[in-house]
LOMI-9799 format. One record per residue (C-alpha): residue in one letter; x, y, z; residue number from 1. Coordinates in pm, 1 decimal, always signed. Layout:
// residues N
+------+----------+----------+----------+-----+
| type |     east |    north |       up | seq |
+------+----------+----------+----------+-----+
|    A |        X |        Y |        Z | NUM |
...
+------+----------+----------+----------+-----+
// end
This chain:
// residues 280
+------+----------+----------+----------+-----+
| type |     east |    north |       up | seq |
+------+----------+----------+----------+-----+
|    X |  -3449.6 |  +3907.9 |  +3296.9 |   1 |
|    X |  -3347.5 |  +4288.0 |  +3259.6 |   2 |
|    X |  -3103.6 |  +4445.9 |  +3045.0 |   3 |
|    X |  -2828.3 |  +4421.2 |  +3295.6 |   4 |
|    X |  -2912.2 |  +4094.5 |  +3363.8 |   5 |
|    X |  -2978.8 |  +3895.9 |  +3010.0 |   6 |
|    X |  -3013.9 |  +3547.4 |  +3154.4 |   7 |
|    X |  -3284.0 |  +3411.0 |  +3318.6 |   8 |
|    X |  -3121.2 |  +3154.3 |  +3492.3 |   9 |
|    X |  -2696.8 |  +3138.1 |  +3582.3 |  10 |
|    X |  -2544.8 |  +2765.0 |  +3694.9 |  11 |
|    X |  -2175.4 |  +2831.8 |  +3743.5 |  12 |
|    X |  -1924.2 |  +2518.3 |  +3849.8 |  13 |
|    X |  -1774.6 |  +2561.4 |  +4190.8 |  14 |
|    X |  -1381.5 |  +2683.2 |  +4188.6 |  15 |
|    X |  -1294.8 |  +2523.3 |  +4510.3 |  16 |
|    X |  -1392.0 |  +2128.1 |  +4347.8 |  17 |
|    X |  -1071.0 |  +1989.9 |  +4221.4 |  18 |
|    X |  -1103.6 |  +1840.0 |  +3866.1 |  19 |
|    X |   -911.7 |  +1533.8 |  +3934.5 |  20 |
|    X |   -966.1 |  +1259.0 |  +3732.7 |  21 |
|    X |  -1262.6 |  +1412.5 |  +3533.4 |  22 |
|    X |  -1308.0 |  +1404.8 |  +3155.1 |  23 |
|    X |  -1517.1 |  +1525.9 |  +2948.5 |  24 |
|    X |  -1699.2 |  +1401.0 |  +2616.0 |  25 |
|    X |  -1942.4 |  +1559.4 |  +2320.2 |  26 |
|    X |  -2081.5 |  +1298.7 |  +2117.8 |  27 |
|    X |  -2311.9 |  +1350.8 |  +1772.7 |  28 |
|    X |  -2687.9 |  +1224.9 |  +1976.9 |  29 |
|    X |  -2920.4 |  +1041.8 |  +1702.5 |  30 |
|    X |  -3157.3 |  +1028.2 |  +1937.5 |  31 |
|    X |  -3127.6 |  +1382.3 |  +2025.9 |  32 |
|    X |  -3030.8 |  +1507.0 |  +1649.7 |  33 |
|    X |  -2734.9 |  +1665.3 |  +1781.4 |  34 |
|    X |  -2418.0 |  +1719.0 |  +1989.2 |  35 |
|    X |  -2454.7 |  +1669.6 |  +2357.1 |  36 |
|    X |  -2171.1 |  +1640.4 |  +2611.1 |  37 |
|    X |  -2096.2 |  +1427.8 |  +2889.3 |  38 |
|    X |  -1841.5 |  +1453.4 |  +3165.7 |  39 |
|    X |  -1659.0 |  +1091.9 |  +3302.4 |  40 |
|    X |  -1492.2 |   +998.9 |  +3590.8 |  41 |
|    X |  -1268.7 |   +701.4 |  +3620.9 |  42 |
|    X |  -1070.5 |   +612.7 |  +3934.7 |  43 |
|    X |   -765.5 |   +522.0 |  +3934.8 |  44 |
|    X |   -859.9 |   +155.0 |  +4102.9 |  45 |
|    X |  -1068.5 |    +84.9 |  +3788.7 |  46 |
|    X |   -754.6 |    -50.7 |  +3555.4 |  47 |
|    X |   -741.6 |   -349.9 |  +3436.8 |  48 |
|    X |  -1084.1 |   -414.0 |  +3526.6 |  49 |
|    X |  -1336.1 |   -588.2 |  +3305.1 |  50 |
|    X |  -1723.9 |   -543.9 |  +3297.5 |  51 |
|    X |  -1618.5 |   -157.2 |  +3506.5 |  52 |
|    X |  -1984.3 |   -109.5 |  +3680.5 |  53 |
|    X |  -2144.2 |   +223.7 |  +3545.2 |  54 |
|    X |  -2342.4 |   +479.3 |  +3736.5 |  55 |
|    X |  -2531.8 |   +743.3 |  +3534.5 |  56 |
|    X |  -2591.9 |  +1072.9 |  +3750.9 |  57 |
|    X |  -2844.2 |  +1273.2 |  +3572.2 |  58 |
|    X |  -2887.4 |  +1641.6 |  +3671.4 |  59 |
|    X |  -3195.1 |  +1872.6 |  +3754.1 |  60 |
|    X |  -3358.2 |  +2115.5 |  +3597.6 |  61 |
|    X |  -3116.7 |  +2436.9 |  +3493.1 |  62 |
|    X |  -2817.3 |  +2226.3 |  +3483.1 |  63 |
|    X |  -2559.6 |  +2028.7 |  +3275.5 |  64 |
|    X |  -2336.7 |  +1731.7 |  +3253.4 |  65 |
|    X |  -2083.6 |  +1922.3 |  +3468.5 |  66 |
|    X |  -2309.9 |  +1997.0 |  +3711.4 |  67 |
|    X |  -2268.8 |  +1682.5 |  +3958.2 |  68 |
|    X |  -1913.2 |  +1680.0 |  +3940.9 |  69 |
|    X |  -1807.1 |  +2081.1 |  +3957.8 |  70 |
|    X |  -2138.5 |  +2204.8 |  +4170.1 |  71 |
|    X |  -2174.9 |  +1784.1 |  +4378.1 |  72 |
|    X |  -1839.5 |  +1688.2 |  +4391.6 |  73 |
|    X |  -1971.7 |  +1366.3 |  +4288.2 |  74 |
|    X |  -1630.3 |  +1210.5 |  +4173.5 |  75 |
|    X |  -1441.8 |  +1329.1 |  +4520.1 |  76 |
|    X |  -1745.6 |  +1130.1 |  +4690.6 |  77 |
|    X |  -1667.1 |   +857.7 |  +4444.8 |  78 |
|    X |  -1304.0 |   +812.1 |  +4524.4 |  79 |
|    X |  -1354.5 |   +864.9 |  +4899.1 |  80 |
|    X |  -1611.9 |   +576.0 |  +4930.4 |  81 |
|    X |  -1350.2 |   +346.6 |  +4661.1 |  82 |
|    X |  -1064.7 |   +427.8 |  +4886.0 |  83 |
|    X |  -1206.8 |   +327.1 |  +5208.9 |  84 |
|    X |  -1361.7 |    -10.2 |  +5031.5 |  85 |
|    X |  -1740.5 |    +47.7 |  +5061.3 |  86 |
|    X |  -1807.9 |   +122.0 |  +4727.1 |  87 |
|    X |  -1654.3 |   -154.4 |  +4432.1 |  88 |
|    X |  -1472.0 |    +78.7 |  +4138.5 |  89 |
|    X |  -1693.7 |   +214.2 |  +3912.1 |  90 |
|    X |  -1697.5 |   +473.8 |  +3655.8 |  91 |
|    X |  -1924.1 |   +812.1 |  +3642.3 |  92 |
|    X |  -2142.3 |   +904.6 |  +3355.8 |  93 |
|    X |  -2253.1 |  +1261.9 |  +3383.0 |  94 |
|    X |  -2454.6 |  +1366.1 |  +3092.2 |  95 |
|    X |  -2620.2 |  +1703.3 |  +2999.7 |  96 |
|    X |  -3019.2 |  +1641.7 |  +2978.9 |  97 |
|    X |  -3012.0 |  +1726.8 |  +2608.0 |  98 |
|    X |  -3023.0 |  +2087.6 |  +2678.5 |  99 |
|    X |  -3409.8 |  +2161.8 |  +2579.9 | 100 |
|    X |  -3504.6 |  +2489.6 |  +2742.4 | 101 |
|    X |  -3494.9 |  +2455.2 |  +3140.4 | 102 |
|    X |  -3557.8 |  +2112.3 |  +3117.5 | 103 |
|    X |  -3615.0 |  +1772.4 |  +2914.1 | 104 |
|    X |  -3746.9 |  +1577.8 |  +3192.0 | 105 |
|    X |  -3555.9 |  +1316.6 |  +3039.2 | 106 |
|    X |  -3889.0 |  +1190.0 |  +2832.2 | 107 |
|    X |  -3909.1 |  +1135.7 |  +2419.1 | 108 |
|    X |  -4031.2 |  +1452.3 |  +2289.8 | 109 |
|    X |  -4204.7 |  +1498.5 |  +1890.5 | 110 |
|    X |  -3861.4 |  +1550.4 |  +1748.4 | 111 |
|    X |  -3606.4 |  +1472.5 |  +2023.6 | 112 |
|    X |  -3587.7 |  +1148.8 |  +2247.8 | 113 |
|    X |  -3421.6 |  +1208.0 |  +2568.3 | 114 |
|    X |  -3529.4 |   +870.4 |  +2695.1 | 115 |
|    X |  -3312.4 |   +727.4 |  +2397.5 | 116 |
|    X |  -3017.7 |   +991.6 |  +2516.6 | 117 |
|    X |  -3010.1 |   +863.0 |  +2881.4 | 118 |
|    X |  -3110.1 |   +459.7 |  +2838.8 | 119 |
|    X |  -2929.0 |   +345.4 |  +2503.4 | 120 |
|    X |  -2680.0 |   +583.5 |  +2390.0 | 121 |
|    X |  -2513.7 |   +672.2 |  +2769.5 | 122 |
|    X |  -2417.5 |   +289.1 |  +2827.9 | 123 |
|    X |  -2290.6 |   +281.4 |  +2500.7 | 124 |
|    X |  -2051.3 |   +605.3 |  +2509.5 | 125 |
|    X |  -1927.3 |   +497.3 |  +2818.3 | 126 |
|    X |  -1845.0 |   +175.3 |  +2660.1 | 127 |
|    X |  -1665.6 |   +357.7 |  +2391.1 | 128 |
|    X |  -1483.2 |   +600.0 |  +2613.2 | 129 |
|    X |  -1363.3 |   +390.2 |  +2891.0 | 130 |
|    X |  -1147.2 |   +134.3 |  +2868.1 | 131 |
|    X |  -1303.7 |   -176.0 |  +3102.0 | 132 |
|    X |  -1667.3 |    -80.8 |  +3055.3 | 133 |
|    X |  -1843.9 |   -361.5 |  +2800.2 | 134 |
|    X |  -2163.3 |   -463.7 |  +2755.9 | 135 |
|    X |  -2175.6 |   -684.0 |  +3037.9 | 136 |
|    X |  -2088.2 |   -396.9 |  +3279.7 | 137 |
|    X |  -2383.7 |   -337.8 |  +3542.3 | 138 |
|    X |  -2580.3 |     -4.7 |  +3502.5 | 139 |
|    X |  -2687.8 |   +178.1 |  +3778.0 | 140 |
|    X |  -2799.0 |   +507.7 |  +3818.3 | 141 |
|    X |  -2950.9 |   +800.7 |  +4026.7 | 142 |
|    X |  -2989.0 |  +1122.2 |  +3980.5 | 143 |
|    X |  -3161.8 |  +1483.5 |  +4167.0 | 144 |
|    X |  -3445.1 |  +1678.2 |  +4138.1 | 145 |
|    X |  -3570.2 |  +1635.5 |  +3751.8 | 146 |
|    X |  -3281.6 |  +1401.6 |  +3746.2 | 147 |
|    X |  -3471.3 |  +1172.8 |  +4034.0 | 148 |
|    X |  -3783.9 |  +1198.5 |  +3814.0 | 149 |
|    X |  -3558.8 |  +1033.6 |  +3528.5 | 150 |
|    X |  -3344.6 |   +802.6 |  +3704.7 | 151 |
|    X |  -3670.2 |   +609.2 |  +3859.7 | 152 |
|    X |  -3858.7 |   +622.6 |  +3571.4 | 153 |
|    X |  -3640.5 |   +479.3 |  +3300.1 | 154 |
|    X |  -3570.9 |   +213.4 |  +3570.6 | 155 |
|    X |  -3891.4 |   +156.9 |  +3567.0 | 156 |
|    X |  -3913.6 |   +106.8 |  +3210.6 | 157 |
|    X |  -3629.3 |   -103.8 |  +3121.0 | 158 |
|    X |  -3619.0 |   -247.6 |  +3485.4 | 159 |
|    X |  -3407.2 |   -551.4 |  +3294.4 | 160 |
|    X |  -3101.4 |   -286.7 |  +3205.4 | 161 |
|    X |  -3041.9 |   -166.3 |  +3525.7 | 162 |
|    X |  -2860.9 |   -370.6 |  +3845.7 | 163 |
|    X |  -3017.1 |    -48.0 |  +4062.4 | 164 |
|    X |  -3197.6 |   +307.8 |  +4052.7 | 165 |
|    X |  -3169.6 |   +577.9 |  +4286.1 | 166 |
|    X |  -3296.1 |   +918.2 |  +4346.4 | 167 |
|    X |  -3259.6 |  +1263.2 |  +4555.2 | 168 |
|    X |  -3547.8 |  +1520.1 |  +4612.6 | 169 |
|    X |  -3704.2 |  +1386.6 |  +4342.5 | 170 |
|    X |  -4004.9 |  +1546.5 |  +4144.1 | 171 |
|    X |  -4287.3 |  +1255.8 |  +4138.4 | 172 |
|    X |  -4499.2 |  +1380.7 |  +3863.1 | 173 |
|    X |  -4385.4 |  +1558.9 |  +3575.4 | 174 |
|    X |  -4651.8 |  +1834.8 |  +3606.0 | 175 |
|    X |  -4472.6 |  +1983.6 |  +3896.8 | 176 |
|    X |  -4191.0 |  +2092.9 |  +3650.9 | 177 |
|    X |  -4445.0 |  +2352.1 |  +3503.8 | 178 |
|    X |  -4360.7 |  +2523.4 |  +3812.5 | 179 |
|    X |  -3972.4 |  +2552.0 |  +3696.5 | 180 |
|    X |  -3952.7 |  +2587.4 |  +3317.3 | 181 |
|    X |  -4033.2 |  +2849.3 |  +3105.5 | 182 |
|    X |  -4095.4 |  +2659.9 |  +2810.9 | 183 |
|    X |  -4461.4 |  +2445.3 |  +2773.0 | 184 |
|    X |  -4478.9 |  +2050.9 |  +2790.8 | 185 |
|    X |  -4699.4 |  +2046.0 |  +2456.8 | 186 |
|    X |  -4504.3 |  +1821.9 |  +2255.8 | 187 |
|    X |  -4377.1 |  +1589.6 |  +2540.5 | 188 |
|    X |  -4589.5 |  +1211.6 |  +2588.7 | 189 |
|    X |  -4877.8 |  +1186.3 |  +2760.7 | 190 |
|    X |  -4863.1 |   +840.9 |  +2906.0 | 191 |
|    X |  -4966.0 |   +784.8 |  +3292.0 | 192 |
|    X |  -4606.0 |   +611.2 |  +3314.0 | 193 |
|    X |  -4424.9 |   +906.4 |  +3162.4 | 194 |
|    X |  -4608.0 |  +1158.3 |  +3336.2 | 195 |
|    X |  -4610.7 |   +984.0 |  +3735.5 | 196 |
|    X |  -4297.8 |   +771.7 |  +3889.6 | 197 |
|    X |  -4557.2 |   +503.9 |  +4030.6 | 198 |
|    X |  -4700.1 |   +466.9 |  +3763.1 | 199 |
|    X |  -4396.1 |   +400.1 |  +3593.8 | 200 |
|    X |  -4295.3 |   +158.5 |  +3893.9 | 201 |
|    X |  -4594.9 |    -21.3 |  +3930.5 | 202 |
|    X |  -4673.6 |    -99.2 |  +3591.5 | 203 |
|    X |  -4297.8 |   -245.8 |  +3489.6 | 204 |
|    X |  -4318.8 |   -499.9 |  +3269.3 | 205 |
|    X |  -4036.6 |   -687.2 |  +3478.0 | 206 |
|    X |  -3921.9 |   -756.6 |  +3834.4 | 207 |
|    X |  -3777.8 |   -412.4 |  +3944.4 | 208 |
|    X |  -3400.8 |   -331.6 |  +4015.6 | 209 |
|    X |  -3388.5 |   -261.0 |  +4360.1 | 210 |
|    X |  -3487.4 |   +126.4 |  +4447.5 | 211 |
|    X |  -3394.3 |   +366.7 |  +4681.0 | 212 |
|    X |  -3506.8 |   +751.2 |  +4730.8 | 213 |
|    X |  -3434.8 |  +1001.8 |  +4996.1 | 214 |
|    X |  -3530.6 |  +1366.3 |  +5079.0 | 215 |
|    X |  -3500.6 |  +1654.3 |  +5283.6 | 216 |
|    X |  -3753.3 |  +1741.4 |  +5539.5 | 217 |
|    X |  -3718.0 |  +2115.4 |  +5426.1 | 218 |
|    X |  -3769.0 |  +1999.9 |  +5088.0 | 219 |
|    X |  -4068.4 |  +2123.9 |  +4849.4 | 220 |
|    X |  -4108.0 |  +1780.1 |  +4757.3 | 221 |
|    X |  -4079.0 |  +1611.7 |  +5079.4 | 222 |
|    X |  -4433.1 |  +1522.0 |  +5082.6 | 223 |
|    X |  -4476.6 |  +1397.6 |  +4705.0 | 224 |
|    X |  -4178.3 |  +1186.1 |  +4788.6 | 225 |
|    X |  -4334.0 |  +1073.8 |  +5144.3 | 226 |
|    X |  -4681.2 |   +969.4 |  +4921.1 | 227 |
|    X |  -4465.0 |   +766.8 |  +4653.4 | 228 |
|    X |  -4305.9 |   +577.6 |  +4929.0 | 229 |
|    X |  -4678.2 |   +526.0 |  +5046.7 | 230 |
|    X |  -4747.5 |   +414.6 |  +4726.5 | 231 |
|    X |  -4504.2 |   +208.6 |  +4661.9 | 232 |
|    X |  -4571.7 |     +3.3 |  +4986.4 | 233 |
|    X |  -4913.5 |    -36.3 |  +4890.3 | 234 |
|    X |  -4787.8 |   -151.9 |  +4559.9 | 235 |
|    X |  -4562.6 |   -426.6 |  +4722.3 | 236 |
|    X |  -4303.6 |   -251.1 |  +4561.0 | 237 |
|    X |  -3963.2 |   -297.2 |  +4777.9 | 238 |
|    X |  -3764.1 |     +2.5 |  +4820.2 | 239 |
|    X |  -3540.9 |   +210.8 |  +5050.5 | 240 |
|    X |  -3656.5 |   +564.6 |  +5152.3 | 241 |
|    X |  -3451.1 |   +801.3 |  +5403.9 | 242 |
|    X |  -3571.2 |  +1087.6 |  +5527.9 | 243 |
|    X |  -3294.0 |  +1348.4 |  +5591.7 | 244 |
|    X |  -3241.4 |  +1683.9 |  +5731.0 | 245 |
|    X |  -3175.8 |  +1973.1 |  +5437.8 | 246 |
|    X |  -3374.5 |  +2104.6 |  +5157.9 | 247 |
|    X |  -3337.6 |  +2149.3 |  +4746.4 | 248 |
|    X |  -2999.9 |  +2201.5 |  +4739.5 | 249 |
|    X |  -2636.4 |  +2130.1 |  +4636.3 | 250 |
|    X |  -2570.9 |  +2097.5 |  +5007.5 | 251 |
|    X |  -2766.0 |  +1830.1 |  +5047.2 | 252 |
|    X |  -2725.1 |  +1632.9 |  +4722.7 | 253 |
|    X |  -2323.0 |  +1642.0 |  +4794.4 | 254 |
|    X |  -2433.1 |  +1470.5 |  +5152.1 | 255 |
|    X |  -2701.3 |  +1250.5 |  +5048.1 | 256 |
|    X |  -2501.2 |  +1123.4 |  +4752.6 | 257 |
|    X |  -2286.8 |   +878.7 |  +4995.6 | 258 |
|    X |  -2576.2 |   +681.5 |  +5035.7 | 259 |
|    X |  -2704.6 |   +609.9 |  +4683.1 | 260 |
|    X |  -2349.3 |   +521.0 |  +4657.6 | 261 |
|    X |  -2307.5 |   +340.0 |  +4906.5 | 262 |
|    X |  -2616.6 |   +160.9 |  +4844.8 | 263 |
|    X |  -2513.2 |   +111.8 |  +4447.5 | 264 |
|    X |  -2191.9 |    -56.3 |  +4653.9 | 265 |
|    X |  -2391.5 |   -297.3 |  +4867.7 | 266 |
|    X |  -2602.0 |   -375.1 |  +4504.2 | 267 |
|    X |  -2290.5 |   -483.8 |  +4302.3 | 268 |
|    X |  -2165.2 |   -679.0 |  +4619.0 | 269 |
|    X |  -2525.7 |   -922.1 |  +4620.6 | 270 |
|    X |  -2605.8 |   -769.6 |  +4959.8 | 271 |
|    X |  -2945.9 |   -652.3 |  +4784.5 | 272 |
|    X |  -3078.0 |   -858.5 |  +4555.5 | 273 |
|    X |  -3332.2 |   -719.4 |  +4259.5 | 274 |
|    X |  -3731.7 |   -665.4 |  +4320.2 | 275 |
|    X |  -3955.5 |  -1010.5 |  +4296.0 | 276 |
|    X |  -4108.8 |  -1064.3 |  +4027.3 | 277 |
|    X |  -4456.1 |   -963.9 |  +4104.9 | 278 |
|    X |  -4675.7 |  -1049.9 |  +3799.1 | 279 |
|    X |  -4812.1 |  -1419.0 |  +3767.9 | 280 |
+------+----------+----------+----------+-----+
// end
């Protein structure tokens, strides 16, 4: 930061994405004690549906609920993957993380619960916004970087509320965000299962939705990710992890995106079917 330059970080949409279809929502957060905003994407296949399947796309670190749409392209992908039939219509939840510093790591902090934000109050906006989603509509979701890190986890933790989690270039342990924000963890929980994805996976308290991660081999976090698919296998945990070409970047999470969607797709078809319940 210098005095021609007053920000420390700068995440600006991409001109070139068209908008089509997009909306956008703020919403008064009790769990997060105040506004937050969310962008939605409905296709144009999805009226007249009931029980509309919802995936939540939660962003990295730096970001905001624009960011998968205007910087991913995440609804083009969407439509594409409609239109040619692989992928059921659905509608796109895009919210900010809360907005605390860099960061939130989508965790319950002393005075703000970003857990709350993403697992109860998301479902029900969406449900209030878009007509088709109800309570019986099937949650999914995915997300990058920090994002990954929340999308696994709170599937971990409410493994019954979601039909399927996903994840790109995903930070495994929360510690490794100390690396990327400027701001200190010191009121954020201390739990094993808040702090480490498998912990969070292997000690569910239900059988799991069914998982899938990839990364890039240029990645930073290729190998973190290559030891929680270790771990997971040693667990007896089912899952899908791809290796890919690419690194950390928008590049790669507009590619890789296709397949978590595609994936979600095969999911709300029955060709997966949910984790076995592995507890006597």
């Amino acid at each position: 930061m210098t005095a021609s330059n007053p920000f420390r970080t700068l995440e600006c949409s991409d001109p070139a994405i068209a908008m089509d279809g997009l909306q956008f929502a703020t919403v008064k957060s009790r769990a997060l004690r105040q506004r937050a905003d969310v962008t939605l994407f409905v296709p144009p296949q999805a009226r007249g549906i009931t029980d509309l399947p919802i995936v939540i796309l939660l962003h990295g670190v730096y970001g905001s609920h624009w960011a998968w749409a205007l910087k991913g392209g995440a609804h083009l992908t969407t439509a594409r993957l409609i239109a040619e039939g692989t992928l059921p219509p659905v509608a796109l939840a895009m919210p900010s993380d809360g907005l605390w510093g860099d960061g939130s790591g989508y965790l319950a902090h002393a005075a703000q619960d970003f857990e709350r934000w993403i697992a109860d109050e998301i479902p029900q906006l969406a449900i209030e916004a878009i007509d088709g989603c109800t309570q019986a509509s099937p949650l999914l979701i995915a997300g990058l970087s920090m994002g990954g890190f929340g999308a696994l986890r709170i599937a971990g933790k409410y493994p019954h509320r979601f039909s399927a989690a996903a994840a790109h270039s995903a930070i495994t342990d929360i510690a490794q965000l100390d690396a990327l924000i400027e701001e200190r963890r010191a009121h954020w929980g201390d739990a094993e299962t808040e702090a480490s994805l498998l912990a969070a996976l292997a000690q569910a308290t239900g059988p799991l939705p069914p998982l899938r991660f990839d990364c890039g081999r240029d990645d930073p976090y290729f190998d973190a990710n290559a030891a929680l698919h270790d771990g997971l296998l040693r667990a007896g945990i089912a899952h899908e992890f791809e290796p890919r070409d690419g690194g950390h970047d928008w590049p790669y999470w507009s590619s890789a995106l296709a397949g978590t969607l595609r994936f979600f797709g095969a999911v709300l078809r029955g060709d997966i079917q949910r984790n076995e319940e592995r507890r006597a």
